[in-house]
C-alpha positions as CSV (number, residue, x, y, z in Angstrom):
1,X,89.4,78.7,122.7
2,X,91.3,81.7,123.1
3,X,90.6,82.6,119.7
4,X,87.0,82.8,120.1
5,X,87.2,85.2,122.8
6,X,88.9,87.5,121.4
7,X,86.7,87.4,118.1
8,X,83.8,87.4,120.2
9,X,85.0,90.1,122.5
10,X,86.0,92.5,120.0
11,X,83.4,92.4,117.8
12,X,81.2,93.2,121.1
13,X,82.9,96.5,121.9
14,X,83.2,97.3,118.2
15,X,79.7,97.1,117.9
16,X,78.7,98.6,120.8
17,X,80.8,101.6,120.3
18,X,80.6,101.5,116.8
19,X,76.7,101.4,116.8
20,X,76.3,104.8,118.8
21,X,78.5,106.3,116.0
22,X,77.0,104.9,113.3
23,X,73.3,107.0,115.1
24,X,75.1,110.0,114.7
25,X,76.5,110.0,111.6
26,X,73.3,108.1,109.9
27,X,71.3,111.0,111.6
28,X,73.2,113.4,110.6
29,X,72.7,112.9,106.8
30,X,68.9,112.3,106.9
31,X,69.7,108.3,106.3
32,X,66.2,107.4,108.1
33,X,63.8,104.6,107.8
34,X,61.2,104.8,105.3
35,X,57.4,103.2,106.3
36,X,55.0,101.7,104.4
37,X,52.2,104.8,104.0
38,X,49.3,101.5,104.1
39,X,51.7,100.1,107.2
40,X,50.1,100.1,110.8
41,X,49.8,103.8,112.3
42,X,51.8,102.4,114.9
43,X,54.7,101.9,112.5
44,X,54.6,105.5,111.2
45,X,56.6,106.8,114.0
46,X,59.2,104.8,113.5
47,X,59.9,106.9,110.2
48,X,63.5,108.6,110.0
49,X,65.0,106.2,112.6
50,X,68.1,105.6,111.4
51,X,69.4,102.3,109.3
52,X,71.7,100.3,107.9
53,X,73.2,99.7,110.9
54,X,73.8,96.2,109.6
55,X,76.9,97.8,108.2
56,X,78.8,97.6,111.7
57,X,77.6,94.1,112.3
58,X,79.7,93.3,109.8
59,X,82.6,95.1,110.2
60,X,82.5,94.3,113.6
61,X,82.7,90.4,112.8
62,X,85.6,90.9,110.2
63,X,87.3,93.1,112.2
64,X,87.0,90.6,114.9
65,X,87.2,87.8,113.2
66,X,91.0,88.2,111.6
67,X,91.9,90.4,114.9
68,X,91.5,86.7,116.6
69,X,93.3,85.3,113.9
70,X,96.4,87.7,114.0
71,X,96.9,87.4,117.7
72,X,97.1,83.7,117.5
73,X,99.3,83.3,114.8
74,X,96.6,81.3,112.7
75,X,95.9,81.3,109.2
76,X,92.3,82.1,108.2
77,X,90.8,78.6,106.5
78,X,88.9,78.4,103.2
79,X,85.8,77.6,105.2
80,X,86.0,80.6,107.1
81,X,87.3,83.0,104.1
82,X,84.0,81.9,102.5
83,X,81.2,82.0,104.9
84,X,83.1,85.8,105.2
85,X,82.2,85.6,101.6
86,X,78.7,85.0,101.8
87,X,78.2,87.0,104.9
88,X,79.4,90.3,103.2
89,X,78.1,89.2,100.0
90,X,74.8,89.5,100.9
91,X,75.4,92.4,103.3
92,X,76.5,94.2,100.0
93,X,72.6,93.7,98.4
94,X,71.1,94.5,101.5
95,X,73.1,97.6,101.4
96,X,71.9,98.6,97.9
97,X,68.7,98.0,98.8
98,X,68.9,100.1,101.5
99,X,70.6,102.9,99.8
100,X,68.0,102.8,97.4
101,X,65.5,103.2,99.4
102,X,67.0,106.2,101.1
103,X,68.4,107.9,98.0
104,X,64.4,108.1,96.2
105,X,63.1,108.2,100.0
106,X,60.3,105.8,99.7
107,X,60.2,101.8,101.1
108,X,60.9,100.4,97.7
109,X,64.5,99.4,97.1
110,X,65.9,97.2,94.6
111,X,62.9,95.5,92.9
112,X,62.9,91.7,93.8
113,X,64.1,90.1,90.5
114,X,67.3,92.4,91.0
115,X,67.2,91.4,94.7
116,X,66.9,87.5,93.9
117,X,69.6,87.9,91.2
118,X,72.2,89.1,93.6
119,X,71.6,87.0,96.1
120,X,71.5,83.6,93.3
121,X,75.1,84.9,91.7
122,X,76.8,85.1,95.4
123,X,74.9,81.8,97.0
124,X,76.3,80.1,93.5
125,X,79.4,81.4,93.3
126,X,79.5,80.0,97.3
127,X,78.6,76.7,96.3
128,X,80.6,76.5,93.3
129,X,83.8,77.3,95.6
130,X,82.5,75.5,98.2
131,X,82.5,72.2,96.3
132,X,85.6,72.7,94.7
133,X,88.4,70.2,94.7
134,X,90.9,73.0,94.3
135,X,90.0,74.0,98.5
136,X,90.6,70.5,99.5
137,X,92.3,69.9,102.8
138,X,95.0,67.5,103.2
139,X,92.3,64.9,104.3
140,X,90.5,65.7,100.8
141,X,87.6,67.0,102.6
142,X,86.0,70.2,100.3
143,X,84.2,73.0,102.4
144,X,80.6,72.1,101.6
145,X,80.1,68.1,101.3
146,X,78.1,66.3,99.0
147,X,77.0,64.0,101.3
148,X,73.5,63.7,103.3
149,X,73.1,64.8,106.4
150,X,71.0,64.6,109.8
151,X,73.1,64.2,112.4
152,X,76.0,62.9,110.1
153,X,77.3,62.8,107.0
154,X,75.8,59.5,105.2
155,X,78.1,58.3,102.9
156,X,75.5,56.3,100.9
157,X,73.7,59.4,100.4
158,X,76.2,61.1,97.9
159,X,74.7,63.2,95.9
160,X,75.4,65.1,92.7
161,X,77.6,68.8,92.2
162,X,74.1,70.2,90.7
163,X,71.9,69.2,93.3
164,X,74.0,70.8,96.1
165,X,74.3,73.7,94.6
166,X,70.7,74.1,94.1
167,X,69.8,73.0,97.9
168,X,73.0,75.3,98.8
169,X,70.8,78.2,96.5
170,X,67.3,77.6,98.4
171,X,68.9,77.6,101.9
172,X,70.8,80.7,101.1
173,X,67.9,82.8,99.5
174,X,65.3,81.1,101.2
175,X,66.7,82.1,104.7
176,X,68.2,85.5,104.1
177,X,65.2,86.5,102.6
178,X,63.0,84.9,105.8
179,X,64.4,86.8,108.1
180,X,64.5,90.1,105.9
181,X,60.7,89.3,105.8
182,X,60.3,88.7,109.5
183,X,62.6,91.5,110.8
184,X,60.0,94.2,111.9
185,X,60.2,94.5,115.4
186,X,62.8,96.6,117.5
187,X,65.5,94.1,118.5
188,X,63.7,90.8,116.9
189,X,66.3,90.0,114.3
190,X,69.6,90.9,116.5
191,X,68.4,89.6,119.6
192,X,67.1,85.8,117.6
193,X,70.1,85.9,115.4
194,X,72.4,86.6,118.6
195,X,71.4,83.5,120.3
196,X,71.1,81.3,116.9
197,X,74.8,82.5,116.2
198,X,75.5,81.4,119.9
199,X,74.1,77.9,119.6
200,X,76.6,77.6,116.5
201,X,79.4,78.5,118.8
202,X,78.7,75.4,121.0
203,X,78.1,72.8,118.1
204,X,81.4,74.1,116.6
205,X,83.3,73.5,119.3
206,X,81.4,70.4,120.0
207,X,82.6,69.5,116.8
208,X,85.9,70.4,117.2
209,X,86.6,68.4,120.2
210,X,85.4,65.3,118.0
211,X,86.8,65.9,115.1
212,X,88.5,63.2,112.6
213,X,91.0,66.0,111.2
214,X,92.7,65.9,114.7
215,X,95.8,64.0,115.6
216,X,96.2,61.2,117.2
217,X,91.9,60.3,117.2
218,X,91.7,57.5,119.8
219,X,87.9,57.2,120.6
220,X,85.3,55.5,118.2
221,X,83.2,57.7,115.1
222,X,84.1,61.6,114.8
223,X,82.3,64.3,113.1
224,X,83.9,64.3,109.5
225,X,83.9,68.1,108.8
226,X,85.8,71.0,107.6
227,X,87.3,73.5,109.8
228,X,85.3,73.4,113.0
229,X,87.1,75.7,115.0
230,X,87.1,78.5,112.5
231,X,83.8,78.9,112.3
232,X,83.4,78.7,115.9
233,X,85.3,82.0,115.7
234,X,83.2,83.7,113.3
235,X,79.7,82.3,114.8
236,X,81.5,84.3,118.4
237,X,82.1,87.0,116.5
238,X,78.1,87.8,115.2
239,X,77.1,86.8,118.1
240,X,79.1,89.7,119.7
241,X,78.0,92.0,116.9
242,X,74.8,91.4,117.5
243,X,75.0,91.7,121.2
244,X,76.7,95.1,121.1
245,X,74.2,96.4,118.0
246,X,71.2,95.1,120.6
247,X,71.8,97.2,123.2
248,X,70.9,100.4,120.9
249,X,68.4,98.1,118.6
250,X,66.3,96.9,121.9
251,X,62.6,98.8,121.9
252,X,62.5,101.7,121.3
253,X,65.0,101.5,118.5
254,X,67.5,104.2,118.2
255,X,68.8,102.6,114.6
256,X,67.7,99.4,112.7
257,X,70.0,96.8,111.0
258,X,68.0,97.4,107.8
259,X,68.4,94.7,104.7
260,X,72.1,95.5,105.1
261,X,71.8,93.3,108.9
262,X,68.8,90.9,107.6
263,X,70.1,89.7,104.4
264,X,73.7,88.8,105.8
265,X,72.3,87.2,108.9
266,X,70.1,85.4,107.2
267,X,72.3,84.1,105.2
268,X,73.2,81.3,108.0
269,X,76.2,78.6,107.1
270,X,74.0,75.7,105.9
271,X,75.9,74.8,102.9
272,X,79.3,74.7,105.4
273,X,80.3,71.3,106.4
274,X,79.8,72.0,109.9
């Protein structure tokens, strides 16, 4: 528990503070916000507002994330190194996008194959490491499982490397790319994602408290996943980014997370086996 405050607390000041900084320096080099010219009129004055503050989002859950994991004297888990993974992974292609779109100053970044292939080799590359035997705990659970599940794994339901990997694929794109799609209001993305990444916090501890890799399990069924408490951490930690970034993100925006913030929140953990 400690562990989560301190990822959650960190990444909140970093933010915070880091967000105003980011302003000035993004405003500084003319790194604005470019609308749509057949956009609503209402939209236009949104133009040179500055973005990709997804970028201290990020940081701010990395740096908070492994700040937590320090001052406990814990080793980060190959759950947690890999949603990190993913989270940055697809941070880095909103970032191009971004850049892109700033560098020929018009609201056209990558073009969407490039987009969709960037996003398809990190998702895969996810799910192939996700499913790998060589990540196995010492209960032979893999990160991502194999098995069905609603409220439970099914263990009747197994089903096969490909076909996770493809569901792990559509989740990933699918939602990164949703809330890329729906992210057009001041604060709508941070201030969803913020409580979205708090529910997670819950479940994961939830989780943790009932989980079958603990010692000594006395009490009837437990939740058979991977690394519960780690990702309780890292769910804190966005949360906390997101908190800090909303306070300069809230209407009227001062900076926007840009496809930098969208894609990597987007991203979610539904492959994880929490």
């Amino acid at each position: 528990m400690r562990a989560i405050l301190l990822g959650g607390g960190l990444s909140l000041i970093l933010s915070l503070l880091g967000t105003r900084y980011a302003i000035r320096v993004l405003s500084a080099r003319g790194y604005g916000q470019e609308i749509r010219e057949d956009g609503p009129t209402t939209h236009q004055t949104k133009r040179g507002t500055p973005t990709m503050g997804g970028i201290v989002i990020i940081l701010a859950t990395v740096i908070g994330y492994f700040f937590a994991k320090i001052v406990t004297g814990n080793t980060p888990s190959a759950s947690a190194l890999l949603l990190l993974f993913l989270f940055v992974g697809m941070g880095t292609v909103g970032f191009l996008d971004d850049f892109i779109k700033i560098y020929k100053q018009r609201n056209l970044g990558l073009r969407s194959k490039a987009k969709m292939i960037g996003q398809t080799v990190i998702a895969l590359v996810f799910a192939g490491l996700a499913l790998s035997p060589w990540l196995e705990d010492d209960r032979g659970q893999t990160p991502a499982s194999r098995h069905l599940s609603f409220i439970r794994d099914l263990d009747q339901w197994t089903l096969p490397v490909v076909v996770v990997m493809l569901l792990i694929w559509l989740f990933v794109t699918g939602f990164s790319n949703a809330v890329n799609l729906t992210d057009g209001l001041d604060g709508l993305a941070a201030g969803s994602a913020m409580m979205v990444f708090g529910a997670y916090t819950i479940v994961n501890i939830w989780q943790n408290n009932q989980w079958c890799g603990q010692e000594n399990i006395n009490y009837g069924r437990c939740y058979e996943v991977r690394d519960p408490l780690d990702l309780a951490i890292i769910a804190a930690a966005i949360t906390g980014a997101c908190f800090g970034f909303l306070w300069w993100n809230a209407s009227p925006a001062q900076i926007f997370m840009g496809d930098t913030g969208s894609l990597s929140l987007g991203e979610r953990w539904p492959a994880s086996r929490s």
